[in-house]
N, C-alpha and C positions, 0 to 999 in steps of 0.2 A: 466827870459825872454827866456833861450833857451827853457825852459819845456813848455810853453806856445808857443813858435813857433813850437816848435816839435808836440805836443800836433794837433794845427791847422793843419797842414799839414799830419798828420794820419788818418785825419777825415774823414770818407767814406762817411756819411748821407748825404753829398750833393752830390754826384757822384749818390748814391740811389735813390734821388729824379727828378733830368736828367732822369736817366735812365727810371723811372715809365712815364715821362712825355712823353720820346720820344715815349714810348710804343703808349702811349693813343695818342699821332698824327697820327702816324702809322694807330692804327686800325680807327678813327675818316676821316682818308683817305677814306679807304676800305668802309668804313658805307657810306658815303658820294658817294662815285660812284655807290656802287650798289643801291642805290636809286633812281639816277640817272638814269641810266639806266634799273631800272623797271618802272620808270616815264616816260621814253620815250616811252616802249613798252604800257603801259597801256592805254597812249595816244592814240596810236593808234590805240586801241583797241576802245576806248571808242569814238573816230571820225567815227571807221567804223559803228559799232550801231547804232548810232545817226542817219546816214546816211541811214541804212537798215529800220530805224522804219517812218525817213517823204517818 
């Protein structure tokens, strides 16, 4: 019983797997805003056009 409590409590693969996730929120962030805000600019890009062409 203690080699298998000890055993558990060495085990790094789930601290590995935390970590890989927090990564991919992180960048899943960053991806998400600059999208955003090329969205808004293109927006406005694509209102002024619209507007120069009627």
């Amino acid at each position: 019983m203690r080699r298998l409590i000890g055993k558990f409590l060495a085990d790094q693969s789930g601290a590995t797997a935390i970590e890989y996730c927090l990564i991919a929120v992180g960048l899943s962030i960053v991806i998400i805003a600059a999208v955003n805000g090329i969205g808004t600019s293109l927006s406005g890009n694509f209102a002024s056009i619209s507007s120069s062409i009627k």
